[in-house]
PyMOL Python script that loads the backbone (N, CA, C, O; Angstrom):
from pymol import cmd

cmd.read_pdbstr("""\
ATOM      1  N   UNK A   1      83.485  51.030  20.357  1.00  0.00           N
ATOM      2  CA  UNK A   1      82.788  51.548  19.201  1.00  0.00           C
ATOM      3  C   UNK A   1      83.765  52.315  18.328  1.00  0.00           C
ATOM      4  O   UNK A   1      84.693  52.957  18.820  1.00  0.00           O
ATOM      5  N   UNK A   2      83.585  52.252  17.288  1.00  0.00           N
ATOM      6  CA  UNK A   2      84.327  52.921  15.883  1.00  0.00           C
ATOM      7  C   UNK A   2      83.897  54.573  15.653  1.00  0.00           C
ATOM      8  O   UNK A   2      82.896  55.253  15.428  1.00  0.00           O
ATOM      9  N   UNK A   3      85.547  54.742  15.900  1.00  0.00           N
ATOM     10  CA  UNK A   3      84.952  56.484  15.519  1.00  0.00           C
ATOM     11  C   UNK A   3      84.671  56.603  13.999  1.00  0.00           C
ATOM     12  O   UNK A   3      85.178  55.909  13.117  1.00  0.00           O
ATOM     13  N   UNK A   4      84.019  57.330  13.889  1.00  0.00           N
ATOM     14  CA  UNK A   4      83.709  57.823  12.086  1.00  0.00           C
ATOM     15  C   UNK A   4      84.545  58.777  12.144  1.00  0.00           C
ATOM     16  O   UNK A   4      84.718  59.528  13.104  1.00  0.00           O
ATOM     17  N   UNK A   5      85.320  58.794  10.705  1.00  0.00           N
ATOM     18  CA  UNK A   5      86.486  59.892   9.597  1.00  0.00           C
ATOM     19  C   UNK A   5      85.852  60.994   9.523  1.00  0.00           C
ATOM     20  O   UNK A   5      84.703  60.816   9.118  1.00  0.00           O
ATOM     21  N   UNK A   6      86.117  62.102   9.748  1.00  0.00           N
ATOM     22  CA  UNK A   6      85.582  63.679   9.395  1.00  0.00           C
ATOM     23  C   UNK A   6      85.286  63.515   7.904  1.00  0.00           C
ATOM     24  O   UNK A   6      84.175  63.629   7.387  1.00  0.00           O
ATOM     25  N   UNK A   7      86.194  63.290   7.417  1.00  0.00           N
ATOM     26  CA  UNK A   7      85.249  63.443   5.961  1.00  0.00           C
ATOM     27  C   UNK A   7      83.823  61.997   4.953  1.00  0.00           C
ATOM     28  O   UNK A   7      83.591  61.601   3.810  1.00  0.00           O
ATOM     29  N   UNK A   8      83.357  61.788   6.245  1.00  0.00           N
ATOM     30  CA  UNK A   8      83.125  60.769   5.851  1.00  0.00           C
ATOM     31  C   UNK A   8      81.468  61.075   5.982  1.00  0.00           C
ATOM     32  O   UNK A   8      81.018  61.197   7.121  1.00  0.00           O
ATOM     33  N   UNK A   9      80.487  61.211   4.738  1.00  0.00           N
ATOM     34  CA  UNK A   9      79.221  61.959   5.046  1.00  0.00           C
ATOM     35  C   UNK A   9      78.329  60.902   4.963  1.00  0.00           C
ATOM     36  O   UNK A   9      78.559  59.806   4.452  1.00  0.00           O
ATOM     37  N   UNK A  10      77.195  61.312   5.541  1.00  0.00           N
ATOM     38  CA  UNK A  10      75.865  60.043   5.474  1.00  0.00           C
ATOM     39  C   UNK A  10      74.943  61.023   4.336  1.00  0.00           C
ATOM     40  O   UNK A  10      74.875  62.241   4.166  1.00  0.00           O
ATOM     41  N   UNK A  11      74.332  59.924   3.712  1.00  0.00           N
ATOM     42  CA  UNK A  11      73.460  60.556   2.302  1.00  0.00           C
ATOM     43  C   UNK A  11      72.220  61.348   2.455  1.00  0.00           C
ATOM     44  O   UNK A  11      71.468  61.682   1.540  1.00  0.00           O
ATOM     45  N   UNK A  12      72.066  61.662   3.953  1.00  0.00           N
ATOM     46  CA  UNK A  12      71.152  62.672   4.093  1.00  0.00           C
ATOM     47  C   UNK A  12      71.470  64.184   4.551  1.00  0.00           C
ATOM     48  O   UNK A  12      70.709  65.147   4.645  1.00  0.00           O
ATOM     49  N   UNK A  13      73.239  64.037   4.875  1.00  0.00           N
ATOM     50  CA  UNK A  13      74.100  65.514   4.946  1.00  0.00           C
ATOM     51  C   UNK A  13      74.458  65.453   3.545  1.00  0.00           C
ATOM     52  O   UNK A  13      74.747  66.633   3.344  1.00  0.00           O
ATOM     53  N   UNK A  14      74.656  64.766   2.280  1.00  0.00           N
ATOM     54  CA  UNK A  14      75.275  64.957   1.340  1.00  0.00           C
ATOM     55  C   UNK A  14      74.105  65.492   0.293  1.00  0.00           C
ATOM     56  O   UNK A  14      74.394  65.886  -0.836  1.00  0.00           O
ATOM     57  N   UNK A  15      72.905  65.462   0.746  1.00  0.00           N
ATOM     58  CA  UNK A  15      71.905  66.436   0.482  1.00  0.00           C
ATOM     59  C   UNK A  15      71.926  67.637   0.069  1.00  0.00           C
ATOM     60  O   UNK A  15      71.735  68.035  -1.080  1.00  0.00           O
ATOM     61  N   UNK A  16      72.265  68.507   1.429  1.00  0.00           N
ATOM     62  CA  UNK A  16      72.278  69.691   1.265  1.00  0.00           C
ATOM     63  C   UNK A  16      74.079  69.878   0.702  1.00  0.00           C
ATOM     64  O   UNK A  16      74.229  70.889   0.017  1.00  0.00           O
ATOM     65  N   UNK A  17      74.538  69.581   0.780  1.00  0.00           N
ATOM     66  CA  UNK A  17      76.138  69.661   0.148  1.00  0.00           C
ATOM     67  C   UNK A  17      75.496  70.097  -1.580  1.00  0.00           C
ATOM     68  O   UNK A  17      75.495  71.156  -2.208  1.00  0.00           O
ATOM     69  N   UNK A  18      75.039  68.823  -1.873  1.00  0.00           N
ATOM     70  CA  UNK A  18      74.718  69.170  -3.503  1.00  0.00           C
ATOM     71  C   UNK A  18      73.993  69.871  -3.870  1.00  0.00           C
ATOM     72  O   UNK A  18      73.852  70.103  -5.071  1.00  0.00           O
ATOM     73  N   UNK A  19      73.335  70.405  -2.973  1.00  0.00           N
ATOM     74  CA  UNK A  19      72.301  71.518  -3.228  1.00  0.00           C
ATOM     75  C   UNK A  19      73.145  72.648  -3.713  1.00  0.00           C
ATOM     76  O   UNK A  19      73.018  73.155  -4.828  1.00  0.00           O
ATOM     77  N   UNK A  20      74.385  73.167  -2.429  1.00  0.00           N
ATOM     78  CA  UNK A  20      75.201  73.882  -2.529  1.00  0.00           C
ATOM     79  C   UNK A  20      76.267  74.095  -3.536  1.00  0.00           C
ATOM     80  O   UNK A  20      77.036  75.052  -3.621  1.00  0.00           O
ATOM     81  N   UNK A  21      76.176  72.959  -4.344  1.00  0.00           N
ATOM     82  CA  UNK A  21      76.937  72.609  -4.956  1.00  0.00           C
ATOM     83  C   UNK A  21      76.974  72.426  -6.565  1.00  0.00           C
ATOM     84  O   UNK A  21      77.904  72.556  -7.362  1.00  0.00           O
ATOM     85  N   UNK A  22      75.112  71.945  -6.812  1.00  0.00           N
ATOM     86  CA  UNK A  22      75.074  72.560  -8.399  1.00  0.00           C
ATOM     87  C   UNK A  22      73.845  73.318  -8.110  1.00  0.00           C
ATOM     88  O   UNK A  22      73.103  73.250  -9.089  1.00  0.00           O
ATOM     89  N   UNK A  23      73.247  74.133  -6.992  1.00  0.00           N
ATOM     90  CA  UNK A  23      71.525  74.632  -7.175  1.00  0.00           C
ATOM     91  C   UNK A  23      70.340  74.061  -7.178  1.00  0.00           C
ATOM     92  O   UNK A  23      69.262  74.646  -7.073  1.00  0.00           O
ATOM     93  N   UNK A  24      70.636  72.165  -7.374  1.00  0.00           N
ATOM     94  CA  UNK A  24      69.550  71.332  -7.587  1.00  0.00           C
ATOM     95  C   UNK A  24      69.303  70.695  -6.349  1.00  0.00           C
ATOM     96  O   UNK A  24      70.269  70.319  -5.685  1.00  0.00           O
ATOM     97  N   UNK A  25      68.263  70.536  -5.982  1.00  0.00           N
ATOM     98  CA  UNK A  25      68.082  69.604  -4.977  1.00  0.00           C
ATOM     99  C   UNK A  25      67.521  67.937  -5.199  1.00  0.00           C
ATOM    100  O   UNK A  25      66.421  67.699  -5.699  1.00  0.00           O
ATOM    101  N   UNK A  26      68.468  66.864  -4.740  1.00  0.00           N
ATOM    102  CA  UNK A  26      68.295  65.889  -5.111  1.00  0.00           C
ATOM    103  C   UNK A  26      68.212  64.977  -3.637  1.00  0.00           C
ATOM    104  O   UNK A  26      69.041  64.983  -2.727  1.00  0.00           O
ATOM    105  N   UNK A  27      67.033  64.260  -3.717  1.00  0.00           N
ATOM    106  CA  UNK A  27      66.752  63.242  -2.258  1.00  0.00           C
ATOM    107  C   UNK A  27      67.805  62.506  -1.927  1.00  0.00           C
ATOM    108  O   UNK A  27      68.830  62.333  -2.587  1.00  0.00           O
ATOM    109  N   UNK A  28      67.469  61.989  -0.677  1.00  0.00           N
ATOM    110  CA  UNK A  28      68.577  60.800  -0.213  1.00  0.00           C
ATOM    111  C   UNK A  28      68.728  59.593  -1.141  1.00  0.00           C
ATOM    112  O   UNK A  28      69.688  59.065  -1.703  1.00  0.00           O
ATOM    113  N   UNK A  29      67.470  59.368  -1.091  1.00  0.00           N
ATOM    114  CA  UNK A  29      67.158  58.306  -1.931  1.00  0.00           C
ATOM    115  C   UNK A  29      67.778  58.200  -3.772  1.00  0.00           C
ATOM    116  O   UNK A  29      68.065  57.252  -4.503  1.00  0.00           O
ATOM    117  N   UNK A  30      67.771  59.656  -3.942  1.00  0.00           N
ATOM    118  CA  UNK A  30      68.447  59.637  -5.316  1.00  0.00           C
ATOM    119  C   UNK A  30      69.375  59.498  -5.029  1.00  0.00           C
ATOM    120  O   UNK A  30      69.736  59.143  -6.151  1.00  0.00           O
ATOM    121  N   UNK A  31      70.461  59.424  -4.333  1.00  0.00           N
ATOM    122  CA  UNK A  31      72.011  59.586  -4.251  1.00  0.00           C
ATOM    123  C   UNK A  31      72.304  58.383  -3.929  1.00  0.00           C
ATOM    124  O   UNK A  31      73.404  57.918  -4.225  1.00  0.00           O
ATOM    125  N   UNK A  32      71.279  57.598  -3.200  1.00  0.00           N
ATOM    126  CA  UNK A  32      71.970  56.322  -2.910  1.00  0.00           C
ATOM    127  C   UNK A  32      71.185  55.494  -4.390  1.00  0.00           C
ATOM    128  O   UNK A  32      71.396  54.284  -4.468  1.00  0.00           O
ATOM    129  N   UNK A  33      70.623  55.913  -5.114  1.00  0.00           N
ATOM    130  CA  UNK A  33      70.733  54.990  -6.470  1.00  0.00           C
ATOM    131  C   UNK A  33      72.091  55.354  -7.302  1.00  0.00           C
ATOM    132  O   UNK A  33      72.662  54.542  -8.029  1.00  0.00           O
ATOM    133  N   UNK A  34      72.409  56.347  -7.143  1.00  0.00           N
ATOM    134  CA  UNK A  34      73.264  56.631  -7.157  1.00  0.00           C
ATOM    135  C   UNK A  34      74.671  55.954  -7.338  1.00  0.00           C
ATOM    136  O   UNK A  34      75.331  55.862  -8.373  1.00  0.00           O
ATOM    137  N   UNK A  35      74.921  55.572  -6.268  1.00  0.00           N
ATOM    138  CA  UNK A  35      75.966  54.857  -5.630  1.00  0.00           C
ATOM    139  C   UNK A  35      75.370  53.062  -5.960  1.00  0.00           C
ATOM    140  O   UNK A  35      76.190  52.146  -5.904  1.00  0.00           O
ATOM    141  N   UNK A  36      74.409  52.887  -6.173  1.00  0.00           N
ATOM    142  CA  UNK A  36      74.197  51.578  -5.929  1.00  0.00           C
ATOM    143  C   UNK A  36      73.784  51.417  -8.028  1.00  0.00           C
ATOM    144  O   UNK A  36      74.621  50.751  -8.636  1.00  0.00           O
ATOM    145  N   UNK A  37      73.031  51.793  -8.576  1.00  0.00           N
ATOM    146  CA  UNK A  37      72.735  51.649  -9.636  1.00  0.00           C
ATOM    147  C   UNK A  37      73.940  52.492 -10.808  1.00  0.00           C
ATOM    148  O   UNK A  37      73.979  52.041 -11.953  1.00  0.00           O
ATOM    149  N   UNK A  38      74.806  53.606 -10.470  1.00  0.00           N
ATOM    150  CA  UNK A  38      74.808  54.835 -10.850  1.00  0.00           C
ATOM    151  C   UNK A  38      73.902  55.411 -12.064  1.00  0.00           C
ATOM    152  O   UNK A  38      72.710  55.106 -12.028  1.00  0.00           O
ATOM    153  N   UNK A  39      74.388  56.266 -13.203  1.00  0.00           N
ATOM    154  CA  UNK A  39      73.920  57.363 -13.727  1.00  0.00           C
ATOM    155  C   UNK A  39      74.582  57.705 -15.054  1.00  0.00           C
ATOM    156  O   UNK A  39      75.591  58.401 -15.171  1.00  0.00           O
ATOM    157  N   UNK A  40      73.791  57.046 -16.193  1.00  0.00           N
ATOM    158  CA  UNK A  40      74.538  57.486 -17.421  1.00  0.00           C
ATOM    159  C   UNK A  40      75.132  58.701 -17.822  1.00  0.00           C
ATOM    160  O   UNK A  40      74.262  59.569 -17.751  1.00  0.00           O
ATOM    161  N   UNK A  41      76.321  59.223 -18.253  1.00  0.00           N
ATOM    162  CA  UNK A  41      76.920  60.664 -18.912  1.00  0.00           C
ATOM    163  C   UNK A  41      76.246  60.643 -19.574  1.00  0.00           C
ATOM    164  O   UNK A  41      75.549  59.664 -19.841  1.00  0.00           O
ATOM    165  N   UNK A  42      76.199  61.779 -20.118  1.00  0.00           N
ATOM    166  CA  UNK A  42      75.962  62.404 -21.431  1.00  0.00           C
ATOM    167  C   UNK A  42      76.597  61.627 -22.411  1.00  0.00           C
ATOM    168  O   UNK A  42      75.967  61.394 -23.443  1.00  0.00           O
ATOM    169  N   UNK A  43      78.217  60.995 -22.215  1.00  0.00           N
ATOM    170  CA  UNK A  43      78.954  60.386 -23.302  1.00  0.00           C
ATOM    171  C   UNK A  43      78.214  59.051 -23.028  1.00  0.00           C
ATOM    172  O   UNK A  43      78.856  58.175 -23.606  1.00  0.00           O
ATOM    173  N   UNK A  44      77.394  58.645 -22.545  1.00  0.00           N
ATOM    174  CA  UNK A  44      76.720  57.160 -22.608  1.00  0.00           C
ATOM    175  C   UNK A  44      77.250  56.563 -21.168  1.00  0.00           C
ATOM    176  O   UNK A  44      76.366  56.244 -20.373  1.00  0.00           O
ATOM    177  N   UNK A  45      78.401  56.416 -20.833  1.00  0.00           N
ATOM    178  CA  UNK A  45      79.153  55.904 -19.902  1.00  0.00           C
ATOM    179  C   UNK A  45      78.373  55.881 -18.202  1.00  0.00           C
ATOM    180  O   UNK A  45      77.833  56.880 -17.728  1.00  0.00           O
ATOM    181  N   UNK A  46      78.458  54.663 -17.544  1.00  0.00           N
ATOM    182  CA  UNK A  46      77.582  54.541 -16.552  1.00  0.00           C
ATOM    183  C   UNK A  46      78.836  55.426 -15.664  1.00  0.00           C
ATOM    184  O   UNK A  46      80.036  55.360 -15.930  1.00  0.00           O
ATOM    185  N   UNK A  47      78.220  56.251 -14.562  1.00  0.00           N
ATOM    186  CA  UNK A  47      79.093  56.444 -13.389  1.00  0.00           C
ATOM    187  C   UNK A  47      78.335  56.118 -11.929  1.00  0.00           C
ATOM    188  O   UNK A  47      77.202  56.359 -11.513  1.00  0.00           O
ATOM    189  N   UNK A  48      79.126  55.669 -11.541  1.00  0.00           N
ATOM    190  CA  UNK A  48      79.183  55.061  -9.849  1.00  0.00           C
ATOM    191  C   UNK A  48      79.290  56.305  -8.906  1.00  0.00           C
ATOM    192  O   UNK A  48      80.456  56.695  -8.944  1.00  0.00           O
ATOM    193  N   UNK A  49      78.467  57.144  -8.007  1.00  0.00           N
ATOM    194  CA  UNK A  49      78.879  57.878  -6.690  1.00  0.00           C
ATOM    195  C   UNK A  49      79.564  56.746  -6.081  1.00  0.00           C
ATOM    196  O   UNK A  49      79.167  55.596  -5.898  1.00  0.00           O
ATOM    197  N   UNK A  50      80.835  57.386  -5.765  1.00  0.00           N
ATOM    198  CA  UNK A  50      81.857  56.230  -4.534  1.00  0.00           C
ATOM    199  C   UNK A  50      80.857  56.930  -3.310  1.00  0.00           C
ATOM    200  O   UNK A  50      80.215  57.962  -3.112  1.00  0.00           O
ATOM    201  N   UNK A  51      81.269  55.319  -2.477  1.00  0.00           N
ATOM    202  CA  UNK A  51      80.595  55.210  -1.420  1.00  0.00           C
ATOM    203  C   UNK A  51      80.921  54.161  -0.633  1.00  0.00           C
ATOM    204  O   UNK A  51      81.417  53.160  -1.151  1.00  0.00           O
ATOM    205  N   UNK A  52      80.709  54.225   0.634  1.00  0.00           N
ATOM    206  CA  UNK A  52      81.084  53.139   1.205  1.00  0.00           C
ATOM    207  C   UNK A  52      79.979  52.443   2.378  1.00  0.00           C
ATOM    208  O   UNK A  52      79.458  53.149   3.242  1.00  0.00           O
ATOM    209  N   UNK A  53      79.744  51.123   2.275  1.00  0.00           N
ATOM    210  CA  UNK A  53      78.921  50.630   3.455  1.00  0.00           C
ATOM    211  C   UNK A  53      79.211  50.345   4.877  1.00  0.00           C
ATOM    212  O   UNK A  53      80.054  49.454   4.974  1.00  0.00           O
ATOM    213  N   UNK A  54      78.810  50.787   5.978  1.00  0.00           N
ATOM    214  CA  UNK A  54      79.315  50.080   7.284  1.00  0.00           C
ATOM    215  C   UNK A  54      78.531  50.307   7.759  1.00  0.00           C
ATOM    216  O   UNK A  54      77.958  51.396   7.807  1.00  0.00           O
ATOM    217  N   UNK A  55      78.183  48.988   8.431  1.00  0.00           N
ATOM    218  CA  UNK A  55      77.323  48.893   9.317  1.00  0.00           C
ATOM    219  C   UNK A  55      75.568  48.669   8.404  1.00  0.00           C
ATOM    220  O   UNK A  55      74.535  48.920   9.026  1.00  0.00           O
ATOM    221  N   UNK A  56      75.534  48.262   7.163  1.00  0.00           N
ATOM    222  CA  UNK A  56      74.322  49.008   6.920  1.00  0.00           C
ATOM    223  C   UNK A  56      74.130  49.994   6.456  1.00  0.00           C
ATOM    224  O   UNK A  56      73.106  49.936   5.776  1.00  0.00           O
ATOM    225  N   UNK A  57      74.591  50.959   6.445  1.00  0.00           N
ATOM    226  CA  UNK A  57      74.324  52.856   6.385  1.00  0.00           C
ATOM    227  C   UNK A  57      75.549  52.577   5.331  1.00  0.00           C
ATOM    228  O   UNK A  57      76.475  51.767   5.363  1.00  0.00           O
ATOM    229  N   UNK A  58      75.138  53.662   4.306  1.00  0.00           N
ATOM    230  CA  UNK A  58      75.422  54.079   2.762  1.00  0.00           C
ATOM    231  C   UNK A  58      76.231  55.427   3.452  1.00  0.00           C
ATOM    232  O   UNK A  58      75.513  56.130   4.163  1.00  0.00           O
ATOM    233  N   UNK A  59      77.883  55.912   3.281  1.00  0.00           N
ATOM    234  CA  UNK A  59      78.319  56.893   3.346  1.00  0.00           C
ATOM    235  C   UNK A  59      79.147  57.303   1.721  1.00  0.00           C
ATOM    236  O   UNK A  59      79.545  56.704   0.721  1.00  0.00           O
ATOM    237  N   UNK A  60      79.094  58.368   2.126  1.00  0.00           N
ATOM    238  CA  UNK A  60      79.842  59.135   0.795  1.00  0.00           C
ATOM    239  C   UNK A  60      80.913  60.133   1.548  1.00  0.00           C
ATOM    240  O   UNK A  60      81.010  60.167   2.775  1.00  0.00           O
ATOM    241  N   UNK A  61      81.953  61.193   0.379  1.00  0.00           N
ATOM    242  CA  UNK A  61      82.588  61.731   0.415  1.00  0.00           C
ATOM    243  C   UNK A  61      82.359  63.216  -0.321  1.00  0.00           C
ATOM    244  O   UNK A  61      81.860  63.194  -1.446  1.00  0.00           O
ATOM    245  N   UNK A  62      82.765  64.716   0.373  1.00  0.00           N
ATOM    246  CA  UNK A  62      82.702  65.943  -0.442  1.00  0.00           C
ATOM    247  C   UNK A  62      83.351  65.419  -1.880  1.00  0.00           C
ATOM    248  O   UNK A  62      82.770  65.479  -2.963  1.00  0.00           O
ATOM    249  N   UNK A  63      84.646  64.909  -1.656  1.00  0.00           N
ATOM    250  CA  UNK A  63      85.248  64.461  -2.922  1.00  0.00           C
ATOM    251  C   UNK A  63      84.934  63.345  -3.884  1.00  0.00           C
ATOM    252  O   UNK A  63      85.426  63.158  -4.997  1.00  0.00           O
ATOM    253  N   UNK A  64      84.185  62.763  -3.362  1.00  0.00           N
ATOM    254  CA  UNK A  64      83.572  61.219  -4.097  1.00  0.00           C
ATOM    255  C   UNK A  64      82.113  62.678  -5.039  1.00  0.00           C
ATOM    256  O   UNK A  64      81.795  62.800  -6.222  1.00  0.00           O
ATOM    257  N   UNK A  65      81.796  63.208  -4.181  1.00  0.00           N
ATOM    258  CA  UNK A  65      81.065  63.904  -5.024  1.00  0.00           C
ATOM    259  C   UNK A  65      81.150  65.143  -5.941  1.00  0.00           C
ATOM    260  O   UNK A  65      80.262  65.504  -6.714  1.00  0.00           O
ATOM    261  N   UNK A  66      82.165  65.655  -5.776  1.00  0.00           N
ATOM    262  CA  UNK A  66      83.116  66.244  -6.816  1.00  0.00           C
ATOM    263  C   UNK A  66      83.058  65.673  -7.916  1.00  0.00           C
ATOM    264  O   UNK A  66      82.234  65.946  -8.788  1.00  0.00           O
ATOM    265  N   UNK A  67      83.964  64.783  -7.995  1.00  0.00           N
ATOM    266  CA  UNK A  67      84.330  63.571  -8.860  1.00  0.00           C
ATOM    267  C   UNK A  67      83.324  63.383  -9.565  1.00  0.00           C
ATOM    268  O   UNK A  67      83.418  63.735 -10.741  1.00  0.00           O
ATOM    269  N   UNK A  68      81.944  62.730  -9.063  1.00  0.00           N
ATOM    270  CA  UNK A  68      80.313  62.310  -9.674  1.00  0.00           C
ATOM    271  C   UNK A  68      80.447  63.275 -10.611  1.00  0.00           C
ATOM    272  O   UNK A  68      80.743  63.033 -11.781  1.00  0.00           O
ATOM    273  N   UNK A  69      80.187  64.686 -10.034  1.00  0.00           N
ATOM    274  CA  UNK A  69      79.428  65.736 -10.962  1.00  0.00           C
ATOM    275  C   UNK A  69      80.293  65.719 -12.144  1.00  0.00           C
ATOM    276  O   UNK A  69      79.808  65.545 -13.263  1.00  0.00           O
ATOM    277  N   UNK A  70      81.578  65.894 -11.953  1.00  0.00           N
ATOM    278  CA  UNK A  70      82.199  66.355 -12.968  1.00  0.00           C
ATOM    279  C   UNK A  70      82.358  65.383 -13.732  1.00  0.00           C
ATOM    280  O   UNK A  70      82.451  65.621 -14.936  1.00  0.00           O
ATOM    281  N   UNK A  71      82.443  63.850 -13.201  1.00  0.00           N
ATOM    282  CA  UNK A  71      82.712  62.881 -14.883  1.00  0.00           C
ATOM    283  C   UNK A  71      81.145  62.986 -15.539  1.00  0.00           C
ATOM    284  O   UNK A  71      80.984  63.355 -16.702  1.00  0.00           O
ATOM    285  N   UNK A  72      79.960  62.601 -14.615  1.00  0.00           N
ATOM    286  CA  UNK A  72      78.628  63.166 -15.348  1.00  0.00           C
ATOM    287  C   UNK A  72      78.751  64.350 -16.567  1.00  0.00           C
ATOM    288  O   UNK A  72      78.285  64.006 -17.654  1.00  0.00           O
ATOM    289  N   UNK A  73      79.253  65.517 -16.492  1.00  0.00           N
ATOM    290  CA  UNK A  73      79.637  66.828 -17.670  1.00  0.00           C
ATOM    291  C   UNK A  73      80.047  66.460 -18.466  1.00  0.00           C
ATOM    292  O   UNK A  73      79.740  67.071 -19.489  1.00  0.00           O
ATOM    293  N   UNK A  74      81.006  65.253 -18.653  1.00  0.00           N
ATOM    294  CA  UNK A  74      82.253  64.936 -19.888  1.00  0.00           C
ATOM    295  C   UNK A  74      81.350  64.131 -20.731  1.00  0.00           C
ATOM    296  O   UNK A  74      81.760  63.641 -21.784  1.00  0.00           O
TER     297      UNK A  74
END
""", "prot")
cmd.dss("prot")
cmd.show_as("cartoon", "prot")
cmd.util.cbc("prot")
cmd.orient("prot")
């Protein structure tokens, strides 16, 4: 069996991360549209949450979600 990467989060720990992270609380389910549909800027521009599939199961990154928030602002 395959170990999983420490930094490597499932979209129902990356939950409470973003909570922590802008005050809002947003479902699992929003984050993986997220990643799968993404999320117009403000400048019009679609953005993608990076993410990765294995196995089935939708993972993300602290830094893949960094990244989200802040091109979303521009």
């Amino acid at each position: 069996m395959q170990s999983m990467p420490i930094n490597r989060l499932k979209l129902s720990d990356a939950v409470g991360i973003l909570k922590n992270m802008t005050g809002v609380t947003r479902t699992r389910h929003t984050i993986y549209n997220w990643c799968i549909d993404g999320r117009l800027s403000y400048s019009g521009v679609r953005i993608y949450l990076g993410h990765e599939i294995v196995l089935g199961r939708c993972y993300t990154t602290k830094a893949d979600l960094r990244k989200f928030i802040e091109e979303l602002r521009i």
